[in-house]
LOMI-865791 format. One line per field, with one value per residue (C-alpha): residue in one letter; y, z, x; residue number from 1. Coordinates in nm, 2 decimals, decimal comma, always signed. Layout:
# LOMI-865791
resn c(A;...)
y c(Y;...)
z c(Z;...)
x c(X;...)
resi c(NUM;...)
END
This chain:
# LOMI-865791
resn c(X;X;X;X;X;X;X;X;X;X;X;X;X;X;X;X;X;X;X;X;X;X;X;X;X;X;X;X;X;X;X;X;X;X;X;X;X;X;X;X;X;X;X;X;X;X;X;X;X;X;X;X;X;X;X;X;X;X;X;X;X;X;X;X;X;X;X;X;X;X;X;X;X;X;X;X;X;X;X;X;X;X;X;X;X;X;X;X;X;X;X;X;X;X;X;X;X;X;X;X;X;X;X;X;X;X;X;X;X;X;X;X;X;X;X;X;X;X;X;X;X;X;X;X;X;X;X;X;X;X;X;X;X;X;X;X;X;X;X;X;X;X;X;X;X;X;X;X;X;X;X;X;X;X;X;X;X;X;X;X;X;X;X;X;X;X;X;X;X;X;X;X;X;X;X;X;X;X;X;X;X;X;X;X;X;X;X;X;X;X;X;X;X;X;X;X;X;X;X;X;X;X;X;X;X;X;X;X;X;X;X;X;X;X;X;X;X;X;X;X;X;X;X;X;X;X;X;X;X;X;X;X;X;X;X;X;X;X;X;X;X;X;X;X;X;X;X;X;X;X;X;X;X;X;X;X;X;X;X;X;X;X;X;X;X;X;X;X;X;X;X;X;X;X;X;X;X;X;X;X;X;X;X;X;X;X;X;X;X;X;X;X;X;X;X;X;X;X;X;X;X;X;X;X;X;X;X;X;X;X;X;X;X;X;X;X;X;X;X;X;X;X;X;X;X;X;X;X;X;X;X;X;X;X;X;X;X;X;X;X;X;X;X;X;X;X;X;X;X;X;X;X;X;X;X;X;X;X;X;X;X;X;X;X;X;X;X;X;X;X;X;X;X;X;X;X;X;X;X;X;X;X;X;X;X;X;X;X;X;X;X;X;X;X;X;X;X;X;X;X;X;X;X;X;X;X;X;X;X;X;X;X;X;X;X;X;X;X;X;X;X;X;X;X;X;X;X;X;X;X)
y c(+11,02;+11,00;+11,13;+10,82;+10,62;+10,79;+10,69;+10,28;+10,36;+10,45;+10,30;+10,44;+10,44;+10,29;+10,42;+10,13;+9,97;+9,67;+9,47;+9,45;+9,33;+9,18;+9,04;+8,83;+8,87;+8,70;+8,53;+8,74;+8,74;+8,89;+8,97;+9,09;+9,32;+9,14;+9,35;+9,32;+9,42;+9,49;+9,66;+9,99;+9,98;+10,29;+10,36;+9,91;+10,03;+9,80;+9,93;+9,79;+9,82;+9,61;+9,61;+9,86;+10,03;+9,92;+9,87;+10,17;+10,39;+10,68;+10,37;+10,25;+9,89;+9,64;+9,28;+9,09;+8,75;+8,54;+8,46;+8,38;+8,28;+8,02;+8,15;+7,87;+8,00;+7,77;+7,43;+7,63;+7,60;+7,86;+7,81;+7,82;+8,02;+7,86;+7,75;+8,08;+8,09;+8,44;+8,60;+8,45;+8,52;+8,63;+8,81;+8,43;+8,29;+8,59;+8,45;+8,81;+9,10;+9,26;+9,52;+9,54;+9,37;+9,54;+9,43;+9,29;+9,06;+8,89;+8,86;+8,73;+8,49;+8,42;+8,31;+8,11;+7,87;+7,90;+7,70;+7,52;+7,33;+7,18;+7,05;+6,91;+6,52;+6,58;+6,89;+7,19;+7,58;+7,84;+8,21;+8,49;+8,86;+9,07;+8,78;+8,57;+8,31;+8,40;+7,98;+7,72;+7,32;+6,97;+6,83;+6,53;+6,74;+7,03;+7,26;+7,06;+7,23;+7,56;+7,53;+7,46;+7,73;+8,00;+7,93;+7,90;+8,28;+8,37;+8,71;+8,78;+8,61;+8,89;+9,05;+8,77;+8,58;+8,20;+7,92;+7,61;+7,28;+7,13;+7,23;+7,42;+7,25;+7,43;+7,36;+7,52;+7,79;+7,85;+7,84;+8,08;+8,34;+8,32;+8,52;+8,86;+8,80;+9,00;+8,70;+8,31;+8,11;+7,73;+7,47;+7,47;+7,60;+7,35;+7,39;+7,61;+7,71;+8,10;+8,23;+8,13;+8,35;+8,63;+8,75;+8,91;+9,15;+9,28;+8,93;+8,84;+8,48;+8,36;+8,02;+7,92;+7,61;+7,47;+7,41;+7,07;+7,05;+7,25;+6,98;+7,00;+7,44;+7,29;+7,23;+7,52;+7,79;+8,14;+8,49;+8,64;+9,05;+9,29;+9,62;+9,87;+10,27;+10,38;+10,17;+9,88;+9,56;+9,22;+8,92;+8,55;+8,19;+8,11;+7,84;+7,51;+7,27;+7,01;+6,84;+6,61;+6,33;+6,24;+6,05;+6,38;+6,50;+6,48;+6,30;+6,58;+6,54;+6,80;+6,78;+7,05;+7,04;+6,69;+6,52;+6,43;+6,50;+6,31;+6,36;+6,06;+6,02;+5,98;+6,13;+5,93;+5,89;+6,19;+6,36;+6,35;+6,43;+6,76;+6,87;+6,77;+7,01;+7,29;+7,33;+7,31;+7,60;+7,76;+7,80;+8,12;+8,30;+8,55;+8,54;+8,56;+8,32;+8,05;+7,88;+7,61;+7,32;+7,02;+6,78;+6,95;+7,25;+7,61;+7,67;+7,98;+8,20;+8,40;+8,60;+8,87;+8,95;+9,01;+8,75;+8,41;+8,38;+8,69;+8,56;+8,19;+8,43;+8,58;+8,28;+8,16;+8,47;+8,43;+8,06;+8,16;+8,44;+8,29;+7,98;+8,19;+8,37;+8,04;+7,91;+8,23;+8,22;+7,88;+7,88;+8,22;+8,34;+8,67;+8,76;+8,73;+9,10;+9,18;+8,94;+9,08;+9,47;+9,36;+9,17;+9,55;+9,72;+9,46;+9,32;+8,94;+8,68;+8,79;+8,37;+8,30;+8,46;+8,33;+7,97;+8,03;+8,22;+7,97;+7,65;+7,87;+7,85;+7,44;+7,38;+7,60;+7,73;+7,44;+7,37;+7,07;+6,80;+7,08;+7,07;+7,40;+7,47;+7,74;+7,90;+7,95;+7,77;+7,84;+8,04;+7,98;+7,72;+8,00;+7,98;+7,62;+7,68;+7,86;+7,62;+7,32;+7,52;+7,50;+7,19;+7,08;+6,78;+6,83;+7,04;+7,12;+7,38;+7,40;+7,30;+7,40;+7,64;+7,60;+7,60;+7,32;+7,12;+7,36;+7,28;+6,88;+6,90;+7,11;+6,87;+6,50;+6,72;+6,75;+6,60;+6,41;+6,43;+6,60;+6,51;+6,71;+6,70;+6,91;+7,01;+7,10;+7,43;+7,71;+7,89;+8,27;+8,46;+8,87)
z c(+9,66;+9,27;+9,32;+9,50;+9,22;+8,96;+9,19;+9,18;+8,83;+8,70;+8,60;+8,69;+8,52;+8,74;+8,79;+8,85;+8,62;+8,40;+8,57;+8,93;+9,03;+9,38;+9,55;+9,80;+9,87;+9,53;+9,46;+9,24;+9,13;+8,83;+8,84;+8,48;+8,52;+8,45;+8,23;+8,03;+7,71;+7,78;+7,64;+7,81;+8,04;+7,84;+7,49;+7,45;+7,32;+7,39;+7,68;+7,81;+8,17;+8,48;+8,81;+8,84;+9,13;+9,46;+9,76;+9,75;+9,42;+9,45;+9,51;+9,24;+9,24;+8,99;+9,00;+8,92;+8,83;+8,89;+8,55;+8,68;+8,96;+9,21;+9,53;+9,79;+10,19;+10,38;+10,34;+10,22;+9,83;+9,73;+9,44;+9,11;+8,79;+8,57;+8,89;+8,85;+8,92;+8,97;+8,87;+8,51;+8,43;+8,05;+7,86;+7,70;+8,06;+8,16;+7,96;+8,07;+8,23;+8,35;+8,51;+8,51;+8,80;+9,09;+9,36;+9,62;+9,34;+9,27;+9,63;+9,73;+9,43;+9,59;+9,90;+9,77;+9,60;+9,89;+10,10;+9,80;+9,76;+10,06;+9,97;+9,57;+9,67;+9,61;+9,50;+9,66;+9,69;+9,83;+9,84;+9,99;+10,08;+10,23;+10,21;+10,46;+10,35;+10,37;+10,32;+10,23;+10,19;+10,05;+9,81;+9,63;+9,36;+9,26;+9,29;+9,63;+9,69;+9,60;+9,69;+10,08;+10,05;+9,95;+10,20;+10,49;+10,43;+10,20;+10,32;+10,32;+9,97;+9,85;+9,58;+9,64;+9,46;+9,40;+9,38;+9,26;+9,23;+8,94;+8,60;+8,63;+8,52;+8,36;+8,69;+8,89;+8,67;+8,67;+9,07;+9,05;+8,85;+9,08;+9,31;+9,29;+9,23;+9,16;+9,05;+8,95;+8,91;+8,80;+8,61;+8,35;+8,22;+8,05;+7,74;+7,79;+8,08;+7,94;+7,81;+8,15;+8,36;+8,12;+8,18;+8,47;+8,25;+8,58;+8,65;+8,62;+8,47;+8,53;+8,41;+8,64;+8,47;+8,70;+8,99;+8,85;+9,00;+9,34;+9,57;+9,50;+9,61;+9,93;+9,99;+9,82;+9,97;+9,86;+10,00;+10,19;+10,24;+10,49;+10,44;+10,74;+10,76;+10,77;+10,42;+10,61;+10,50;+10,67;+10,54;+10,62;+10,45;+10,44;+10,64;+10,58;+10,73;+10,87;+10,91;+10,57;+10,74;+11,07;+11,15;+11,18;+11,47;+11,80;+12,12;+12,36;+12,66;+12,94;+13,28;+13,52;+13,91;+13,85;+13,68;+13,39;+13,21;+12,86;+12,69;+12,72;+12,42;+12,11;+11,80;+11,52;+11,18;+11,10;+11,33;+11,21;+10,87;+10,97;+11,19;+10,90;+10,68;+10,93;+10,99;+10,66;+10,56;+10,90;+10,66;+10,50;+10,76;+10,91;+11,29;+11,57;+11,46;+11,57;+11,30;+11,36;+11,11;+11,05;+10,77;+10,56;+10,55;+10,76;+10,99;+11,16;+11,11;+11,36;+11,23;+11,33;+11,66;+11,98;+12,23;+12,14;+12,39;+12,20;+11,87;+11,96;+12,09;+11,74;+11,53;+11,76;+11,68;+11,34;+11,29;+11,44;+11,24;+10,93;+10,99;+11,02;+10,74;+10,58;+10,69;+10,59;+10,23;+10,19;+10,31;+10,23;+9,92;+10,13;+10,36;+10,70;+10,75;+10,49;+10,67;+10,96;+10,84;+10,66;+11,00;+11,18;+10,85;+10,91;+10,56;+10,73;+11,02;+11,30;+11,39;+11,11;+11,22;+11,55;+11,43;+11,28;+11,58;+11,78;+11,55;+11,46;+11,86;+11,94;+11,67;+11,78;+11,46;+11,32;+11,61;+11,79;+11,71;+11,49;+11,56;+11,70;+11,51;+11,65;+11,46;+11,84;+12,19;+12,40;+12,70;+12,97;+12,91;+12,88;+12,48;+12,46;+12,72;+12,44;+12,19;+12,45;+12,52;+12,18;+12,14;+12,00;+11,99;+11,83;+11,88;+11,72;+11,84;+11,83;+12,22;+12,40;+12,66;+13,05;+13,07;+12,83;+13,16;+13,16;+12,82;+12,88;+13,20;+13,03;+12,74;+13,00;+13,17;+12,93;+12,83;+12,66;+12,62;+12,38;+12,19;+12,12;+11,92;+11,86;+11,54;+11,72;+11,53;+11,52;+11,18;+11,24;+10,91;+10,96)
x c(+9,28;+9,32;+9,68;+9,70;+9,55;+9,76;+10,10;+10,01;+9,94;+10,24;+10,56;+10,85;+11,19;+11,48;+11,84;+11,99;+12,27;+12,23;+12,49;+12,58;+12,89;+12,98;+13,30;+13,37;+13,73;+13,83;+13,53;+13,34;+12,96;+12,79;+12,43;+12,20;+11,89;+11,58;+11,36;+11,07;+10,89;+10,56;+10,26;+10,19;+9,88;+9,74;+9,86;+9,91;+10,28;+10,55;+10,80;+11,09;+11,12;+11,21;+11,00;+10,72;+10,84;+10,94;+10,72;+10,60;+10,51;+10,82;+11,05;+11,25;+11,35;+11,51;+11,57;+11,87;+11,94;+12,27;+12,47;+12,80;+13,02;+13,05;+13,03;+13,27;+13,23;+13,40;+13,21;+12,92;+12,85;+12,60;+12,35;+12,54;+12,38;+12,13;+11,92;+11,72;+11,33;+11,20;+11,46;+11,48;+11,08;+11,10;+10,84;+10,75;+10,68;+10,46;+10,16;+9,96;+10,17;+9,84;+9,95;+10,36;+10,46;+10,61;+10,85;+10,58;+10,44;+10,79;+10,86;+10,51;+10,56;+10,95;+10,81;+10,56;+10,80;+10,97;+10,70;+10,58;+10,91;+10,87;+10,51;+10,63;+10,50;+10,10;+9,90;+9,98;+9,86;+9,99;+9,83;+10,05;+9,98;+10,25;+10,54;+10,31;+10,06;+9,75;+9,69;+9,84;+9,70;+9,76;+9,44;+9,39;+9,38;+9,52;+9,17;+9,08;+9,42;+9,34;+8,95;+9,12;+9,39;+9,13;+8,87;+9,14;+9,15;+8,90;+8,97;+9,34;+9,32;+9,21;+9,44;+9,71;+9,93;+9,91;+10,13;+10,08;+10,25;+10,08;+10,02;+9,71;+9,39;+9,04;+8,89;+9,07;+9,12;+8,72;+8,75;+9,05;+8,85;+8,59;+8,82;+9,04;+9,41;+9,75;+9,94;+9,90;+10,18;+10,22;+10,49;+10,21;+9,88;+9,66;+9,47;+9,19;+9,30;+9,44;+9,08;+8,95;+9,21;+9,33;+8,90;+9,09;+9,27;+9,49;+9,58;+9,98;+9,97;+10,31;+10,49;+10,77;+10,90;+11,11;+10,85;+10,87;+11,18;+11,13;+11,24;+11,63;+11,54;+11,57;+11,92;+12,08;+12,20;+12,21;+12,35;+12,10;+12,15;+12,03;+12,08;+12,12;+11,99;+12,35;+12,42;+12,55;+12,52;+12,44;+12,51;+12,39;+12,33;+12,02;+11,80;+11,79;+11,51;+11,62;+11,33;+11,26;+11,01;+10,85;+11,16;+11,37;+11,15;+11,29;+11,13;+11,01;+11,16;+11,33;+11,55;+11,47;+11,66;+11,78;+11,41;+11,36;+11,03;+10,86;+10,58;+10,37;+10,18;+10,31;+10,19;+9,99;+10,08;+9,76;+9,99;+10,27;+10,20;+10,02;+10,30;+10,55;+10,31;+10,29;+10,63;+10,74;+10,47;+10,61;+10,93;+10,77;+10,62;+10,77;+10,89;+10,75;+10,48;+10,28;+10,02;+9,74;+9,71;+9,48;+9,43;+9,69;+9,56;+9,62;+9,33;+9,48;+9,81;+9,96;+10,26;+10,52;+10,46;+10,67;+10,55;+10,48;+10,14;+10,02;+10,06;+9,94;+9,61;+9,57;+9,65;+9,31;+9,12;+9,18;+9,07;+8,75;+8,69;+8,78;+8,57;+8,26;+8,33;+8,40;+8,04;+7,83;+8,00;+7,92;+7,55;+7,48;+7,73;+7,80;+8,11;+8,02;+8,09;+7,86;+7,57;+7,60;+7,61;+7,26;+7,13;+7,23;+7,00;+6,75;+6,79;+6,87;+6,77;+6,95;+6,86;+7,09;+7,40;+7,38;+7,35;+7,72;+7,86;+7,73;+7,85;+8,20;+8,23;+8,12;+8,35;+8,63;+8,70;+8,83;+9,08;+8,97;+9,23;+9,48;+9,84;+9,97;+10,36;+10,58;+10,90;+11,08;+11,05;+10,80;+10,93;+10,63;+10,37;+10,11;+10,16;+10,09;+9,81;+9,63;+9,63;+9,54;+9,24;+9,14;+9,11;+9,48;+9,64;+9,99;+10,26;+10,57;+10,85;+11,18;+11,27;+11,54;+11,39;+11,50;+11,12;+11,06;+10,95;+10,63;+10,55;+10,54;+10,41;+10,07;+10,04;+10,04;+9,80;+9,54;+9,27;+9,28;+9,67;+9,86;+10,16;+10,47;+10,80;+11,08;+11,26;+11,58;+11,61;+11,42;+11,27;+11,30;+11,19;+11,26)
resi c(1;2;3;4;5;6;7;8;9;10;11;12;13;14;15;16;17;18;19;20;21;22;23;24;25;26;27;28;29;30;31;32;33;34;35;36;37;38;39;40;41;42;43;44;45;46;47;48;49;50;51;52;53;54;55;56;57;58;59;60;61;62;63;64;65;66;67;68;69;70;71;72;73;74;75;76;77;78;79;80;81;82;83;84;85;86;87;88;89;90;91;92;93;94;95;96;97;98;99;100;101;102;103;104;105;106;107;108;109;110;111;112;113;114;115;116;117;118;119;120;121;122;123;124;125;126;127;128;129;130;131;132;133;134;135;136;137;138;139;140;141;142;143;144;145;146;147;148;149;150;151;152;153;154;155;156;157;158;159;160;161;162;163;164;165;166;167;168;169;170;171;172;173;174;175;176;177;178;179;180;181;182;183;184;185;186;187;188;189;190;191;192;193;194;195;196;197;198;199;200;201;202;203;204;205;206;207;208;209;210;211;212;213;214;215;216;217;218;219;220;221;222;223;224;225;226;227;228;229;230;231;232;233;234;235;236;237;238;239;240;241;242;243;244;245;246;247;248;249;250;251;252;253;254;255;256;257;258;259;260;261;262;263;264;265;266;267;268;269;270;271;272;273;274;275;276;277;278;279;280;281;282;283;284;285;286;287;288;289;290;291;292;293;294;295;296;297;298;299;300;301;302;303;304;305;306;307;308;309;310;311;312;313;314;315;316;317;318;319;320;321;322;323;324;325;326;327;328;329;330;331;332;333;334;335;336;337;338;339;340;341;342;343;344;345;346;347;348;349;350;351;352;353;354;355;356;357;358;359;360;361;362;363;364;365;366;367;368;369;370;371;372;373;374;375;376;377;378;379;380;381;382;383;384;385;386;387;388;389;390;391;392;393;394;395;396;397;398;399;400;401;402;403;404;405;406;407;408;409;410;411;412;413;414;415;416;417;418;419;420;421;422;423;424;425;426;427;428;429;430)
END
């Protein structure tokens, strides 16, 4: 086991070159080694060195950042230079290194502006673990935002990274320190706000300037690589959301054998602004995935699986569980784990943790009147069957299976009757 420790504790050097160099027939584009001097987590010695190792210690890894050439596909304009974000984090904007960062904290931090820049028009947080959200949500202000975020998944929060919309205020900060955290990233840190964090002396506190200007991320393409076991290489442009408003959602409806099928209720304005917000969130999660929102905020995220009723089962499971867990930490300041490992040892009121099973189960987990957001179609109506069970009202998918029919059909049948709307793409993340 310490071998173990002494592995995530070191940094290792990387081989790879300073500048990479790729063509595109002749179109050709020049990428620059981000590195960093940094104080050495033992001897406090300055050390220049890129990422800290890859995803795994023995992996070495480096990160490069776009400095010229305009890459012209077709009709396709990628992003130009001098739009970096992650990439272009210098030693000035990494306020406290902590421990140097590794290749999981930039791309957990990656992701994270990717869903936040779809959330820029009020406060917004988003905590990541494994380049998923662990939760994401909307507040009035920015600590409502990360308050709701936190205690959607108080659990999977856990030694995650944070992204925020806002510049970061001493109140959240205090709420933020409260909790365990790898990274914290904002457009700004307010006065007073640095003493309070950097008491987490592991903590990355990371400036990202441009998150002021997120929004215009969403249009621009980049080049997105997959490379193969054989050294092959796939290439694709990346997604773009179609869906900017309510307005760009599309009217479920389906013709099956000659008959015409519509869902009957329409959705409400509530509605449509948490299906806008789950779907744009649904933009960093990674496929197959169903999630569960309500008020602007995630109540329970199913991700990466390889049936979509399975997935819409777990994303269930998961609300309930992290509501309970919600409810004991609130009422009891203890993990609901740890309650009920003391109510086994006799140490707590058995009474007590039934009360929350109990009110965790009238209340669904939070799922009675959430809307239910789904990266693919949904093949059978069994999926949406699990989410109608629960209490859902709204659902948004993609559409455009020969089964869609099903779908409809479930939601006029319920009671009361659910809405649904399709986004006329889907939102597969692998």
């Amino acid at each position: 086991m310490s071998d173990i420790k002494k592995m995530y504790r070191t940094i290792m050097d990387d081989h790879f070159p300073d500048e990479m160099i790729i063509k595109f027939g002749n179109q050709t584009l020049i990428y620059r080694k981000r590195t960093w001097k940094i104080p050495d987590d033992k001897t406090g010695e300055l050390i220049e060195k890129g990422l800290r190792y890859g995803e795994n210690p023995g992996q070495e890894a480096a990160v490069y950042e776009l400095i010229n050439g305009n890459l012209i596909l077709g009709d396709c304009h990628f992003i130009q230079p001098g739009n970096s974000l992650v990439s272009s984090i210098t030693e000035e904007d990494m306020i406290q290194a902590g421990k140097h960062p590794g290749k999981t904290n930039l791309t957990d931090l990656d992701n994270g502006l990717n869903i936040i820049k779809y959330l820029m028009d009020r406060p917004a947080a988003s905590i990541l673990k494994h380049n998923n959200p662990c939760g994401a949500a909307y507040g009035k202000t920015l600590v409502e935002a990360y308050d709701r975020a936190n205690m959607a998944d108080r659990i999977a929060a856990f030694g995650g990274c944070l992204v925020v919309n806002r510049a970061l205020d001493k109140e959240t900060a205090e709420m933020v320190n409260n909790n365990y955290l790898e990274v914290v990233a904002a457009p700004e840190f307010e006065e007073g706000t640095i003493p309070i964090l950097s008491k987490r002396k592991n903590l990355r506190i990371i400036r990202v300037n441009k998150i002021k200007e997120l929004e215009k991320y969403r249009t621009l393409r980049f080049v997105d690589f997959k490379s193969l076991i054989d050294g092959g290489i796939i290439v694709q442009q990346s997604p773009l959301n179609r869906i900017k408003s309510k307005y760009d959602f599309l009217p479920a409806k389906a013709t099956y054998q000659g008959k015409e099928y519509v869902i009957e209720r329409m959705p409400t304005e509530k509605e449509y602004d948490d299906m806008l917000f789950g779907w744009n969130v649904e933009q960093g999660i990674t496929s197959n995935s169903v999630i569960y929102v309500k008020d602007g905020v995630t109540v329970g995220i199913g991700t990466g699986e390889q049936d979509r009723v399975g997935v819409a089962e777990i994303a269930v499971f998961k609300a309930y569980t992290k509501y309970a867990d919600a409810l004991c930490f609130k009422r009891y300041g203890v993990p609901y784990k740890t309650f009920e490992l003391d109510v086994k040892n006799g140490k707590r009121d058995r009474d007590k943790l039934i009360e929350i099973d109990e009110e965790t189960k009238k209340n669904k987990g939070g799922l009675i009147g959430a809307a239910m957001v789904s990266d693919a179609f949904f093949p059978f109506r069994d999926g949406v069957d699990v989410g109608i069970k629960e209490g859902i009202l709204a659902i948004v998918h993609p559409g455009g299976s020969e089964r869609d029919f099903e779908s409809i059909i479930a939601c006029n049948e319920a009671n009361p009757k659910v809405t649904m709307v399709f986004t006329g793409q889907r939102a597969f993340k692998h």
